[in-house]
PyMOL Python script that loads the backbone (N, CA, C, O; Angstrom):
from pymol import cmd

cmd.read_pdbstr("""\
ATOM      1  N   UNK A   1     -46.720 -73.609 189.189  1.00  0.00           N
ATOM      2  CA  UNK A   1     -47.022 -74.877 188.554  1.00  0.00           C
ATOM      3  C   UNK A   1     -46.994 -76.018 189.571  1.00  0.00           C
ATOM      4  O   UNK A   1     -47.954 -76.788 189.597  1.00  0.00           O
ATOM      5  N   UNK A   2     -45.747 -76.222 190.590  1.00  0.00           N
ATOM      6  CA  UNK A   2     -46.078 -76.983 191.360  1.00  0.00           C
ATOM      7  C   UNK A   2     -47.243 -77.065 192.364  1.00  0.00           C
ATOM      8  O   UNK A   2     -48.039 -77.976 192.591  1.00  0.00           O
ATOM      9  N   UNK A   3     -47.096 -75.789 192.917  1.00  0.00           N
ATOM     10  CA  UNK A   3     -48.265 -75.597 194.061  1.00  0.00           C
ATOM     11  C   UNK A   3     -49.217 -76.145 193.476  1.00  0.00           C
ATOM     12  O   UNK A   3     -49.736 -77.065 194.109  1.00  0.00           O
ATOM     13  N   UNK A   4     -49.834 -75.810 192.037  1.00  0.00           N
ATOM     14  CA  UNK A   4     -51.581 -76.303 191.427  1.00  0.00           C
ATOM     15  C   UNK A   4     -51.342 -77.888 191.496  1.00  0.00           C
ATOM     16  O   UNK A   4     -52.200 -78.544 192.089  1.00  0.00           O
ATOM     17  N   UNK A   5     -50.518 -78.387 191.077  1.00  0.00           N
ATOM     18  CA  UNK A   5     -49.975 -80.401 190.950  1.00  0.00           C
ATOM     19  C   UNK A   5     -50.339 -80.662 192.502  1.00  0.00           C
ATOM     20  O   UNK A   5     -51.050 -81.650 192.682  1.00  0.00           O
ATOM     21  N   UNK A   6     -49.967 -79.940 193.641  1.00  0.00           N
ATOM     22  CA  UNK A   6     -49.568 -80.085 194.737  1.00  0.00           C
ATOM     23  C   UNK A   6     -51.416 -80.228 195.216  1.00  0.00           C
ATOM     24  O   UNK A   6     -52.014 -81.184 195.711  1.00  0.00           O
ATOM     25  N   UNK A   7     -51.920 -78.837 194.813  1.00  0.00           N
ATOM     26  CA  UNK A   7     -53.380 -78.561 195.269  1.00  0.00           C
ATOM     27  C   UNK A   7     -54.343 -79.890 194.258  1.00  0.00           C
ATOM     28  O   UNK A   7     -55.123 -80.691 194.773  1.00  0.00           O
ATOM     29  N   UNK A   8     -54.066 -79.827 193.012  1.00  0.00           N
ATOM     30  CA  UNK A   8     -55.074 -80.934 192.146  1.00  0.00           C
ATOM     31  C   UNK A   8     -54.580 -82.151 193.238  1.00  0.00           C
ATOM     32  O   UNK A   8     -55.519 -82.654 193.855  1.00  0.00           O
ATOM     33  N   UNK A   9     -53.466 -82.591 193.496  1.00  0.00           N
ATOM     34  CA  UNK A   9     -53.132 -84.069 194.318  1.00  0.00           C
ATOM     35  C   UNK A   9     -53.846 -83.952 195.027  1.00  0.00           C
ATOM     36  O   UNK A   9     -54.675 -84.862 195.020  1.00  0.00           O
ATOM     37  N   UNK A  10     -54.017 -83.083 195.864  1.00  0.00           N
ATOM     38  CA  UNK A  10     -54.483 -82.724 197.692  1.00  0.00           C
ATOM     39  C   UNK A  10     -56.073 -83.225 197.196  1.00  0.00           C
ATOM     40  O   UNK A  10     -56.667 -84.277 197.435  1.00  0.00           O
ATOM     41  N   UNK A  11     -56.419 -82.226 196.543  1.00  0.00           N
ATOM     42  CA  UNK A  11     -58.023 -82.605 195.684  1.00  0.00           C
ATOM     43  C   UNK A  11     -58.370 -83.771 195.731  1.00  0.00           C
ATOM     44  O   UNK A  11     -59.324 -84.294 196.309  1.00  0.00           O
ATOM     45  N   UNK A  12     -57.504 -84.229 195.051  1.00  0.00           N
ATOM     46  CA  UNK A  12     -57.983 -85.735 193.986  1.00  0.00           C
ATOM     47  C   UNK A  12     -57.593 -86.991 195.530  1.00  0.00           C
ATOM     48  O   UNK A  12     -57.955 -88.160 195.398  1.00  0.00           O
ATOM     49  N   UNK A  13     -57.119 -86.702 196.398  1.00  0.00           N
ATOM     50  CA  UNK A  13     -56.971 -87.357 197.257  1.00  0.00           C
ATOM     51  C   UNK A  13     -58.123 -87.684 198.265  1.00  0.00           C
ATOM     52  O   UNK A  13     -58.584 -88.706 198.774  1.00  0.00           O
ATOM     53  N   UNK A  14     -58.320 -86.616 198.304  1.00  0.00           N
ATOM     54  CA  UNK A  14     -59.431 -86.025 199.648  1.00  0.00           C
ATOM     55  C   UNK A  14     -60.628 -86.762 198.650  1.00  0.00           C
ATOM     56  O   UNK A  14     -60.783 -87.971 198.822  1.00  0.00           O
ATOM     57  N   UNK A  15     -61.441 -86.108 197.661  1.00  0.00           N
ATOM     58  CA  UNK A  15     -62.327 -86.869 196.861  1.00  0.00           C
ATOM     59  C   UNK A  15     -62.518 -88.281 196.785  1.00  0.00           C
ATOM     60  O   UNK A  15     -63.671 -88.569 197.106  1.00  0.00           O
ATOM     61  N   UNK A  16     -61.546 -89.663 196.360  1.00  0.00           N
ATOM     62  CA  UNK A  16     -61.374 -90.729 196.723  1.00  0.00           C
ATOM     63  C   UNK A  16     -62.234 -91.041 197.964  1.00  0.00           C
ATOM     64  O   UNK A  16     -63.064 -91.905 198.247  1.00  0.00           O
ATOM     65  N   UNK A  17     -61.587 -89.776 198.704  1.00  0.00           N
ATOM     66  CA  UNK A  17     -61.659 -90.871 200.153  1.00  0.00           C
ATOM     67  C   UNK A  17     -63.116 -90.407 200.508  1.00  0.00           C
ATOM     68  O   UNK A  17     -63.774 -91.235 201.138  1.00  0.00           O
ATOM     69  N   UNK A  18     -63.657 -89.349 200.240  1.00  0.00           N
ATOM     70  CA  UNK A  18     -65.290 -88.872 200.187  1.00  0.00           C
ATOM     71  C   UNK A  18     -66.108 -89.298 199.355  1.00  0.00           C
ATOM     72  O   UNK A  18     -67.310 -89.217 199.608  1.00  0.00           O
ATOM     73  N   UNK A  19     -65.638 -89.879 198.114  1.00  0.00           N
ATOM     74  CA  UNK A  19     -66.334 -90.866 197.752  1.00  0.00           C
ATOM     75  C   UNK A  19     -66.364 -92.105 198.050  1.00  0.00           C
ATOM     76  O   UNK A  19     -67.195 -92.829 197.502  1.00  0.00           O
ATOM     77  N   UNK A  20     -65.546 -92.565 198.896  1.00  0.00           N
ATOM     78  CA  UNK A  20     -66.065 -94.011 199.027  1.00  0.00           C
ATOM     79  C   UNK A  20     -66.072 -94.078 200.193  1.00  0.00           C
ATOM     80  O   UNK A  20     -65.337 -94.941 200.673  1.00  0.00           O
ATOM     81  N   UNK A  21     -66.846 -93.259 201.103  1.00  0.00           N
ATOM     82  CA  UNK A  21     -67.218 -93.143 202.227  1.00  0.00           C
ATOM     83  C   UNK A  21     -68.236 -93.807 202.339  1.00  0.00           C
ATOM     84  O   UNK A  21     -68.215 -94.879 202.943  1.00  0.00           O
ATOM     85  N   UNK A  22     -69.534 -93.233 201.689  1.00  0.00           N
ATOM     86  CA  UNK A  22     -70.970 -93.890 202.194  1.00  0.00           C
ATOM     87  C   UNK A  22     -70.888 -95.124 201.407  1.00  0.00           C
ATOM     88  O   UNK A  22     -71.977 -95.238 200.844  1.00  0.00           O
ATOM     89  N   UNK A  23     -70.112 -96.115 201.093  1.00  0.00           N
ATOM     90  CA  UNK A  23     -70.124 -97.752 200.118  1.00  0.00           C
ATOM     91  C   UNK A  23     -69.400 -98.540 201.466  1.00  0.00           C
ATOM     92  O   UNK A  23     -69.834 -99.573 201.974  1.00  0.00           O
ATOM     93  N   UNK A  24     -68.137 -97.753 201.927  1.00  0.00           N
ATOM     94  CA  UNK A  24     -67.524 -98.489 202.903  1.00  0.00           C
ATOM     95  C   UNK A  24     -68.169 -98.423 204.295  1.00  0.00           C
ATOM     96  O   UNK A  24     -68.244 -99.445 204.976  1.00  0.00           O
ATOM     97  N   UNK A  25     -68.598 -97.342 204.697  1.00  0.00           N
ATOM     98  CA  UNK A  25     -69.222 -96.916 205.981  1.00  0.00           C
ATOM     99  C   UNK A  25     -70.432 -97.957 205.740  1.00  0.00           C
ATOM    100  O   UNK A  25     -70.566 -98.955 206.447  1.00  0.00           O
ATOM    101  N   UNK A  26     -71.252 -97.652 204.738  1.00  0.00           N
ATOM    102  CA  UNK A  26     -72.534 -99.399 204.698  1.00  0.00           C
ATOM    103  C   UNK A  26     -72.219-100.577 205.309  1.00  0.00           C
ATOM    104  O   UNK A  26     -72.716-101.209 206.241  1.00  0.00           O
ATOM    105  N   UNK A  27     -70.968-100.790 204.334  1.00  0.00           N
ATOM    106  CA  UNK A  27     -70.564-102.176 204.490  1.00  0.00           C
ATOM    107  C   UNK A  27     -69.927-102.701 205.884  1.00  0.00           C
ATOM    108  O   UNK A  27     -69.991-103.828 206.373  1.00  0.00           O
ATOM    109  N   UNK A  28     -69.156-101.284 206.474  1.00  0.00           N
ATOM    110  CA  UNK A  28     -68.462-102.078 208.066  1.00  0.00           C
ATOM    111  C   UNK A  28     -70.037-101.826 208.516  1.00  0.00           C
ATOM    112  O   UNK A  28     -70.585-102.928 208.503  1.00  0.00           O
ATOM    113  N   UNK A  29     -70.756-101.029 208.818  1.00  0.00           N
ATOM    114  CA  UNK A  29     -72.125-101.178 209.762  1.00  0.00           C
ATOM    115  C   UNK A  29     -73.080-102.365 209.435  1.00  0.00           C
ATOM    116  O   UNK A  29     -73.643-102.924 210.376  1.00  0.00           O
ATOM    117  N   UNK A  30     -73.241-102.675 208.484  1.00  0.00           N
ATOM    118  CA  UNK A  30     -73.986-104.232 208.004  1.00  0.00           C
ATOM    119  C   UNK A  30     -72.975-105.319 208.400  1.00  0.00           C
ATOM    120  O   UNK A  30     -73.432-106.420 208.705  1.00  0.00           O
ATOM    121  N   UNK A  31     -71.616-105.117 208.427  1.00  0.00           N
ATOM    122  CA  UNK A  31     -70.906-106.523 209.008  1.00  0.00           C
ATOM    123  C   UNK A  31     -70.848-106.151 210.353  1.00  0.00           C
ATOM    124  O   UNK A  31     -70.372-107.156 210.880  1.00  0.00           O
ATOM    125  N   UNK A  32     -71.021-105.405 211.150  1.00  0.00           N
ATOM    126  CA  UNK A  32     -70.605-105.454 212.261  1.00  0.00           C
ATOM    127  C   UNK A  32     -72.169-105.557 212.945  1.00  0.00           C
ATOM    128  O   UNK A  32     -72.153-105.824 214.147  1.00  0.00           O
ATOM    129  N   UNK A  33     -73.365-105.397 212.395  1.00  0.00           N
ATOM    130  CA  UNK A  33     -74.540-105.595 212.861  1.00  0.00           C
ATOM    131  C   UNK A  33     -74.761-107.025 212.591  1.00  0.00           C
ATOM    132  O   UNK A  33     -75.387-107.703 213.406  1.00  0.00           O
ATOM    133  N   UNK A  34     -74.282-107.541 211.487  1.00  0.00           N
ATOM    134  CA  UNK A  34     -74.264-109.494 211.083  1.00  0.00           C
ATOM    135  C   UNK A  34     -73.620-110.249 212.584  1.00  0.00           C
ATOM    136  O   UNK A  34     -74.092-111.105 213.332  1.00  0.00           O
ATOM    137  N   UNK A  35     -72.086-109.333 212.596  1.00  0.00           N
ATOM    138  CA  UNK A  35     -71.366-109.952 213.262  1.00  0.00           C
ATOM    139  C   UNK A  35     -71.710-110.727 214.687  1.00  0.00           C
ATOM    140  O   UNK A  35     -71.385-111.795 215.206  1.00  0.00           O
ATOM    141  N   UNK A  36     -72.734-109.343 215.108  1.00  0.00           N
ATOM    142  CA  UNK A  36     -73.440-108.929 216.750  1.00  0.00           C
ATOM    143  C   UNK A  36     -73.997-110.016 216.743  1.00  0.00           C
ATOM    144  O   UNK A  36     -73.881-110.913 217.579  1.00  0.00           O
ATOM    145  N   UNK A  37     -74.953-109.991 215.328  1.00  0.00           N
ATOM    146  CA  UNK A  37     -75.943-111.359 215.532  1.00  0.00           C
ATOM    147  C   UNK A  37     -75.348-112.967 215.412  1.00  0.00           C
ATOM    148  O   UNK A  37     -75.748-113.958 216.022  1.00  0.00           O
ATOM    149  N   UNK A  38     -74.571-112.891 214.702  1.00  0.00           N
ATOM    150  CA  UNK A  38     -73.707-114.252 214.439  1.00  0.00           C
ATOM    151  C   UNK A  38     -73.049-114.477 215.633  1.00  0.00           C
ATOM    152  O   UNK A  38     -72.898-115.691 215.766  1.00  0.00           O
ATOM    153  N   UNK A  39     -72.629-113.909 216.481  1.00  0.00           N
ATOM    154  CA  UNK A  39     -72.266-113.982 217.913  1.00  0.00           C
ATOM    155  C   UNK A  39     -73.515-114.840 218.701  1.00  0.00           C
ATOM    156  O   UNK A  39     -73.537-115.959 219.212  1.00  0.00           O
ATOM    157  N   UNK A  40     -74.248-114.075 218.592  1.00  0.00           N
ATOM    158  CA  UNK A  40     -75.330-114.143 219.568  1.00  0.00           C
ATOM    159  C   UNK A  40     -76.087-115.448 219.218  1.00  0.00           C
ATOM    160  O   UNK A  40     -76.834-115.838 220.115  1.00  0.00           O
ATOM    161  N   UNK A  41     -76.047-116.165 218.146  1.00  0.00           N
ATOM    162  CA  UNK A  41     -77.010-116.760 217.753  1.00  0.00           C
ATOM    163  C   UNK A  41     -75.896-118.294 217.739  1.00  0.00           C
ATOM    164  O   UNK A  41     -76.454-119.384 217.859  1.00  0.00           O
ATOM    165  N   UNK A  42     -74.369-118.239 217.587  1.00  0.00           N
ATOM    166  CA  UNK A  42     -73.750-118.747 217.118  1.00  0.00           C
ATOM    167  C   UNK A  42     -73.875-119.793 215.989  1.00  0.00           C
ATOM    168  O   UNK A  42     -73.672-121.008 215.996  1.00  0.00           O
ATOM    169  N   UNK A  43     -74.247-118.994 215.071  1.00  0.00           N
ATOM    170  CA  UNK A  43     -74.091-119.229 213.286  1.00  0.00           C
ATOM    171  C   UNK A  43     -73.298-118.916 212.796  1.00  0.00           C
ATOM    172  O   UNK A  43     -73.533-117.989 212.021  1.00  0.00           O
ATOM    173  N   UNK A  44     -72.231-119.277 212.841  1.00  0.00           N
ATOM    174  CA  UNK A  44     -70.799-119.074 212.581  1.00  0.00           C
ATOM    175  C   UNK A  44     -70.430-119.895 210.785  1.00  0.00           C
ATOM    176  O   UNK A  44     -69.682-120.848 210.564  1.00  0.00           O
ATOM    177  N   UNK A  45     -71.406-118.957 209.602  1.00  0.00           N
ATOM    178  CA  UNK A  45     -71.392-118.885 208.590  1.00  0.00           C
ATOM    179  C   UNK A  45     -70.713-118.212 208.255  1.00  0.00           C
ATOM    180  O   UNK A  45     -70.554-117.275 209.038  1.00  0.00           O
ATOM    181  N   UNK A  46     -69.777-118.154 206.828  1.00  0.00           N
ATOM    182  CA  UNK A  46     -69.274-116.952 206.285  1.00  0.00           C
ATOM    183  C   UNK A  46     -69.614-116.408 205.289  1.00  0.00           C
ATOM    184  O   UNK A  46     -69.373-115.240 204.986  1.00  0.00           O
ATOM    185  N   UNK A  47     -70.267-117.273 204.615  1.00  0.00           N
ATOM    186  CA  UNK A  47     -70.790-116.624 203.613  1.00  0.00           C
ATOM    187  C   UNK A  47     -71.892-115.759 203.760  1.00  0.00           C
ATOM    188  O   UNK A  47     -71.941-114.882 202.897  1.00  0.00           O
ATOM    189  N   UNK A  48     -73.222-115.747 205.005  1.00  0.00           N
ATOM    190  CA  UNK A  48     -74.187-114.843 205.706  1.00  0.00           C
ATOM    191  C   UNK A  48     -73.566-113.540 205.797  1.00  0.00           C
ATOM    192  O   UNK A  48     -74.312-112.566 205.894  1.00  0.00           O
ATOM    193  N   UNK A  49     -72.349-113.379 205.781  1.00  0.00           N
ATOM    194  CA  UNK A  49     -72.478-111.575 205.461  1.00  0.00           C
ATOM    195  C   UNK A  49     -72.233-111.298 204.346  1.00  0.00           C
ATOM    196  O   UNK A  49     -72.690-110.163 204.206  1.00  0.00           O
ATOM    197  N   UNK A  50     -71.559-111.779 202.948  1.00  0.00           N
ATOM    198  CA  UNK A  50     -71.905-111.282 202.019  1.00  0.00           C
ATOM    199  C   UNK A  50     -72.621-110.277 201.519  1.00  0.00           C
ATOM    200  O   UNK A  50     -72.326-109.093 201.362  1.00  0.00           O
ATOM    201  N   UNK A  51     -74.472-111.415 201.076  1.00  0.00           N
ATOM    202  CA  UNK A  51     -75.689-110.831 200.559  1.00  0.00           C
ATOM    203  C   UNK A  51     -76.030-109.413 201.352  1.00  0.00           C
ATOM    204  O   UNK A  51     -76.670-108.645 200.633  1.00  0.00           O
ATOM    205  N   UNK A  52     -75.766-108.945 202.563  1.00  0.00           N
ATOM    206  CA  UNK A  52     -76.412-107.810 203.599  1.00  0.00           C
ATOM    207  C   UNK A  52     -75.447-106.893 203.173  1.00  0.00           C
ATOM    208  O   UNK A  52     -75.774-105.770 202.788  1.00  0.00           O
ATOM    209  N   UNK A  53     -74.281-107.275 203.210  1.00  0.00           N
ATOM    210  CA  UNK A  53     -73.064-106.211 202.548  1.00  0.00           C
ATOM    211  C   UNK A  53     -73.625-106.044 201.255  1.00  0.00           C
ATOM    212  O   UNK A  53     -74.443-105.124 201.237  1.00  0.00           O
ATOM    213  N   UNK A  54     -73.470-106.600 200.201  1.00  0.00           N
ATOM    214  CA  UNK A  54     -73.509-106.156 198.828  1.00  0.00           C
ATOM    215  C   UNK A  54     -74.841-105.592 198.680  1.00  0.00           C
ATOM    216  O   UNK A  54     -75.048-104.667 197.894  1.00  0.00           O
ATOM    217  N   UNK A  55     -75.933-106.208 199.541  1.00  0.00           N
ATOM    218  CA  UNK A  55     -77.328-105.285 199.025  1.00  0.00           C
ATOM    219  C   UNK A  55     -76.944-103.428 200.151  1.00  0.00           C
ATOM    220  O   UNK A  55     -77.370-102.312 199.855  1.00  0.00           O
ATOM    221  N   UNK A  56     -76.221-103.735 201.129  1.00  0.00           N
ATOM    222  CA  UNK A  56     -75.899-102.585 201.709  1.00  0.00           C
ATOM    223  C   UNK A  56     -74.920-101.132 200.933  1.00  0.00           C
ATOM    224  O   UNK A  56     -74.901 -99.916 201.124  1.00  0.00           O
ATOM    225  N   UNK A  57     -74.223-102.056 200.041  1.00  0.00           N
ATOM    226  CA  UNK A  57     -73.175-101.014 199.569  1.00  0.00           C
ATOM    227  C   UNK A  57     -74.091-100.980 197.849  1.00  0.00           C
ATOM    228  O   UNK A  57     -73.787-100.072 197.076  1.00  0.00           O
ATOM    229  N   UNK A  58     -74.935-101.802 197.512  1.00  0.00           N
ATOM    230  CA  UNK A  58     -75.696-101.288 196.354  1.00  0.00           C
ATOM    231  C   UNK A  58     -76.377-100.015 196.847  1.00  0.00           C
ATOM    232  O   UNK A  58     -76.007 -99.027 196.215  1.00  0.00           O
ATOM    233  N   UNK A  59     -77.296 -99.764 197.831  1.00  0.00           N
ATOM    234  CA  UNK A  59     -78.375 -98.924 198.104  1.00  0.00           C
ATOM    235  C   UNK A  59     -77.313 -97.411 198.728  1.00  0.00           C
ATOM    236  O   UNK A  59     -77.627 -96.244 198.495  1.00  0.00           O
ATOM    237  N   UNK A  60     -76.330 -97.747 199.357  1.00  0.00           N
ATOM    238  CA  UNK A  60     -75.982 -96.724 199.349  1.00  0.00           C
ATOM    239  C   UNK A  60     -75.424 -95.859 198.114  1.00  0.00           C
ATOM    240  O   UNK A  60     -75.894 -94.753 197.849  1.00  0.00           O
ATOM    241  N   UNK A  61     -74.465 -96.405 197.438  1.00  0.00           N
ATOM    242  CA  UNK A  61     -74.698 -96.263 195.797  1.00  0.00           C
ATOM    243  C   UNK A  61     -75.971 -95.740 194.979  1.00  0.00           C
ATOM    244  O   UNK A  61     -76.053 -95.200 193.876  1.00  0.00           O
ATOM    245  N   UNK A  62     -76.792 -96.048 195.790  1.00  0.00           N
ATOM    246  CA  UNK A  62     -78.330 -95.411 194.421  1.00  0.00           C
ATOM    247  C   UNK A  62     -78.022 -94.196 195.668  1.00  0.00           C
ATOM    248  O   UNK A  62     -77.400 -93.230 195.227  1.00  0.00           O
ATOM    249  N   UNK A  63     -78.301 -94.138 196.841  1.00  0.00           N
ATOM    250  CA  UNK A  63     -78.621 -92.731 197.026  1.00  0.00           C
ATOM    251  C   UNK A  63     -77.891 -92.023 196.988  1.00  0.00           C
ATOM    252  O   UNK A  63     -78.274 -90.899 196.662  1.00  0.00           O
ATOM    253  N   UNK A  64     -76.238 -92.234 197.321  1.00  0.00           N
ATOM    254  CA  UNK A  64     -74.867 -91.087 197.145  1.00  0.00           C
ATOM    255  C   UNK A  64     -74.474 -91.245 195.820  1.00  0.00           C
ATOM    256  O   UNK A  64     -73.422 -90.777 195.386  1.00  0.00           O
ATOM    257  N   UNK A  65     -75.155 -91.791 195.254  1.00  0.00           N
ATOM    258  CA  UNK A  65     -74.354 -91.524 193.763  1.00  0.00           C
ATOM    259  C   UNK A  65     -74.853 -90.393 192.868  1.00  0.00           C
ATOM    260  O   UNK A  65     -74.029 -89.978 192.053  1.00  0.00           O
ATOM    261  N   UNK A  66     -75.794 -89.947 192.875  1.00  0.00           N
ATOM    262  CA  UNK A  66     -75.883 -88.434 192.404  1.00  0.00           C
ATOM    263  C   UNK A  66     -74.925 -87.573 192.770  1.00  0.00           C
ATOM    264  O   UNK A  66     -74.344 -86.760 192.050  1.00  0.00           O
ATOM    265  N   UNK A  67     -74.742 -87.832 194.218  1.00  0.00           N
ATOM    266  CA  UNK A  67     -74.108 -86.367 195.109  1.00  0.00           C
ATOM    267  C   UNK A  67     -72.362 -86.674 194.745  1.00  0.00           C
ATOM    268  O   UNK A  67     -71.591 -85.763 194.442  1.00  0.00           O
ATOM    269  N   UNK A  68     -71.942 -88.184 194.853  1.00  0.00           N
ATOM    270  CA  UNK A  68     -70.652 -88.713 194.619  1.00  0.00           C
ATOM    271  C   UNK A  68     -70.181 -88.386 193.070  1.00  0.00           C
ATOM    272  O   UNK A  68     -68.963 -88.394 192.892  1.00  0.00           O
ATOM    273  N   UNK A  69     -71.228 -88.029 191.651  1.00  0.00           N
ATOM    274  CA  UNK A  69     -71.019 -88.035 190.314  1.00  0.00           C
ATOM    275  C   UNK A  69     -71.274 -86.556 190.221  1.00  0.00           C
ATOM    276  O   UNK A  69     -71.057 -85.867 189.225  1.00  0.00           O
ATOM    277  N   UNK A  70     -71.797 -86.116 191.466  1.00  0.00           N
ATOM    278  CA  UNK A  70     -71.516 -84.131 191.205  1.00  0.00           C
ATOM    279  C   UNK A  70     -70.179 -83.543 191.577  1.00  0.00           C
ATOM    280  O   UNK A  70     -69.645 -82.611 190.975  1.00  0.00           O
ATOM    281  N   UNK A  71     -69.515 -84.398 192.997  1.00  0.00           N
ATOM    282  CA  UNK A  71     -68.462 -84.017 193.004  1.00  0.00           C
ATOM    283  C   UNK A  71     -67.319 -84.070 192.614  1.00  0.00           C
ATOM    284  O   UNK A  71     -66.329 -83.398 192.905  1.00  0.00           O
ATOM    285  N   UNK A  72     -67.559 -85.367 191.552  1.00  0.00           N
ATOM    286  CA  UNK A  72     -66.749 -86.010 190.348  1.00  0.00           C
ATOM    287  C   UNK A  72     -66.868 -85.137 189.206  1.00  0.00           C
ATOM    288  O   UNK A  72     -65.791 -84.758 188.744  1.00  0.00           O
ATOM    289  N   UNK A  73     -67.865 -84.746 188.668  1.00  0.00           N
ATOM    290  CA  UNK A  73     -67.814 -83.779 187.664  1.00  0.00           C
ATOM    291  C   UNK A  73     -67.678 -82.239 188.222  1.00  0.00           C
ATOM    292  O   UNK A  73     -67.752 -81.284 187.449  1.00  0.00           O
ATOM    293  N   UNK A  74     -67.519 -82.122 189.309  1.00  0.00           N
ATOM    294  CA  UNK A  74     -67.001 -80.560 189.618  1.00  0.00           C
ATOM    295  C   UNK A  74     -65.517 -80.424 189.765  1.00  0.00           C
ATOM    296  O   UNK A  74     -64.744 -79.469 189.679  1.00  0.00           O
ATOM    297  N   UNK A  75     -65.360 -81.898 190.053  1.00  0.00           N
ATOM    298  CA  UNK A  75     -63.379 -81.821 189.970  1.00  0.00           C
ATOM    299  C   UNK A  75     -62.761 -81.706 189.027  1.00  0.00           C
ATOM    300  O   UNK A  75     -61.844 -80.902 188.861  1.00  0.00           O
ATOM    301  N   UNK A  76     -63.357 -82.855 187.913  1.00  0.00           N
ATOM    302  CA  UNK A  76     -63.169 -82.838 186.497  1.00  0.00           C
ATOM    303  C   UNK A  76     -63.247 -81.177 185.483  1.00  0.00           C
ATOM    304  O   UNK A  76     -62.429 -80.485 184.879  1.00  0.00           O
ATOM    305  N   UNK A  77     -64.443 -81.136 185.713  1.00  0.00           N
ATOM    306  CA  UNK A  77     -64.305 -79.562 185.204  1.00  0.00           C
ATOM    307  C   UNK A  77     -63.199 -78.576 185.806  1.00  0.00           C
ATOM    308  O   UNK A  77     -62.434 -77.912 185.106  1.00  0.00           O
ATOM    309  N   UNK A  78     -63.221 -78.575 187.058  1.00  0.00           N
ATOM    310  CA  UNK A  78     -61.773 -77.890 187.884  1.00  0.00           C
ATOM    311  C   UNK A  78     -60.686 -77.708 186.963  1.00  0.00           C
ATOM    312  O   UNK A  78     -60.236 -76.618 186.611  1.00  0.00           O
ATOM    313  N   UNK A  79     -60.242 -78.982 186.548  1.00  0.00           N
ATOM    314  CA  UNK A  79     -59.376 -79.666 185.763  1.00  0.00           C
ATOM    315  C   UNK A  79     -58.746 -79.045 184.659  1.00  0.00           C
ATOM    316  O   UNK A  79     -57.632 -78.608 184.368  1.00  0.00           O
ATOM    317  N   UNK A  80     -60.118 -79.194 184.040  1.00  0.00           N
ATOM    318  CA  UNK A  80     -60.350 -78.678 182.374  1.00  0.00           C
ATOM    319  C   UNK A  80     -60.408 -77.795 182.434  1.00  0.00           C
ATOM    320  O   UNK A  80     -59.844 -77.372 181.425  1.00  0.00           O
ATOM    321  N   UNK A  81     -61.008 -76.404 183.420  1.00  0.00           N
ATOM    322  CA  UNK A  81     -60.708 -74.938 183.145  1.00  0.00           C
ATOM    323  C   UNK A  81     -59.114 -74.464 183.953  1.00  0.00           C
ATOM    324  O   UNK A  81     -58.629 -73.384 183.614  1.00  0.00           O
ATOM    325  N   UNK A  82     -58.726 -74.918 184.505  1.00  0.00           N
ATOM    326  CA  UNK A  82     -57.678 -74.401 185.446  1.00  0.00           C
ATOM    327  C   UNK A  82     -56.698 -74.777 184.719  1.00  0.00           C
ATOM    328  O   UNK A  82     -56.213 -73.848 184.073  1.00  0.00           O
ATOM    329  N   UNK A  83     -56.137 -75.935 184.543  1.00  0.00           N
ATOM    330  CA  UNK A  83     -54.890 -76.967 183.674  1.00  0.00           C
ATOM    331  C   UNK A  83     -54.521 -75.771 182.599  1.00  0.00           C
ATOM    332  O   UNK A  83     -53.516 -75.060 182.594  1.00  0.00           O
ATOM    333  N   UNK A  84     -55.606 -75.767 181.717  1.00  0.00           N
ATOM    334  CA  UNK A  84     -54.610 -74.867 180.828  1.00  0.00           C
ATOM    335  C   UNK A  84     -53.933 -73.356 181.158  1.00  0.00           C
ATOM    336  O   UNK A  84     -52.881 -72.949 180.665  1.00  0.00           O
ATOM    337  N   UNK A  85     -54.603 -72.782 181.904  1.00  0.00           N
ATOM    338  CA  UNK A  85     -54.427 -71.682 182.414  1.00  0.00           C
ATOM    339  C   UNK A  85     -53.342 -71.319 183.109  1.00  0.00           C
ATOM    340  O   UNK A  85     -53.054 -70.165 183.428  1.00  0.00           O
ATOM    341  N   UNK A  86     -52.328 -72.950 183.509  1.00  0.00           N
ATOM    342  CA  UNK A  86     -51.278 -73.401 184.275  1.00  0.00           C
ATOM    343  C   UNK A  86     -50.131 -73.461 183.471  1.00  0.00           C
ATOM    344  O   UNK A  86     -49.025 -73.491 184.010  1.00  0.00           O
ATOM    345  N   UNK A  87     -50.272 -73.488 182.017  1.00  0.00           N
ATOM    346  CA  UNK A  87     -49.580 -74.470 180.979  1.00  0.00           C
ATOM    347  C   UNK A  87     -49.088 -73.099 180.012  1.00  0.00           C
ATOM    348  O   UNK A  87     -48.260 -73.005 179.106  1.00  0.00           O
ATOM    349  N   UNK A  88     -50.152 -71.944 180.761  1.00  0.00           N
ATOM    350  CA  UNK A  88     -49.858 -71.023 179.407  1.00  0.00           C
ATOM    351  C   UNK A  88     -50.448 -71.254 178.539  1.00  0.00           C
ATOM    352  O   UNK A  88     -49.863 -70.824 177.544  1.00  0.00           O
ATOM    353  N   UNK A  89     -51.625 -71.868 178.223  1.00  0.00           N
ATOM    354  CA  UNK A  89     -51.648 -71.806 176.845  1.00  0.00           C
ATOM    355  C   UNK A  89     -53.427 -71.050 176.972  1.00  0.00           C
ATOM    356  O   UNK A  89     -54.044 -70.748 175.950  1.00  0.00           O
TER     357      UNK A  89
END
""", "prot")
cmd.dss("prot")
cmd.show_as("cartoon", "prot")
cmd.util.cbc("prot")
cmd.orient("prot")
């Protein structure tokens, strides 16, 4: 019983962090490509990285979100067939 708590944690941990990989990975590469240019140009705005971030971490969202809501519903199901099987019942 513990080991499965131990393995679902380990799971549910690792997942988190693979899902919000391609939203965060967007967003530091669009600020740090703003940044290069805001350097260079010295436009030392803050609000100019915003809009490039949020349209950056939308689009990655349309394309990993199929693959991010398969590995969400393959955990979930995990869940639901294994759990009881743990419980005895």
């Amino acid at each position: 019983m513990e080991e499965f708590i131990l393995q679902v944690a380990r799971e549910g941990l690792l997942l988190v962090l693979v899902a919000s990989a391609p939203p965060l990975l967007a967003s530091m590469g669009v600020g740090l490509v703003v940044s290069v240019m805001q350097a260079t140009t010295q436009i030392q705005e803050q609000t100019l990285t915003f809009v490039p971030k949020l349209v950056a971490v939308f689009l990655s969202l349309v394309i990993a979100g199929p693959w991010i809501g398969t590995q969400l519903v393959r955990f979930t199901h995990t869940l639901y067939t294994e759990f009881p099987g743990v419980m005895g019942g």
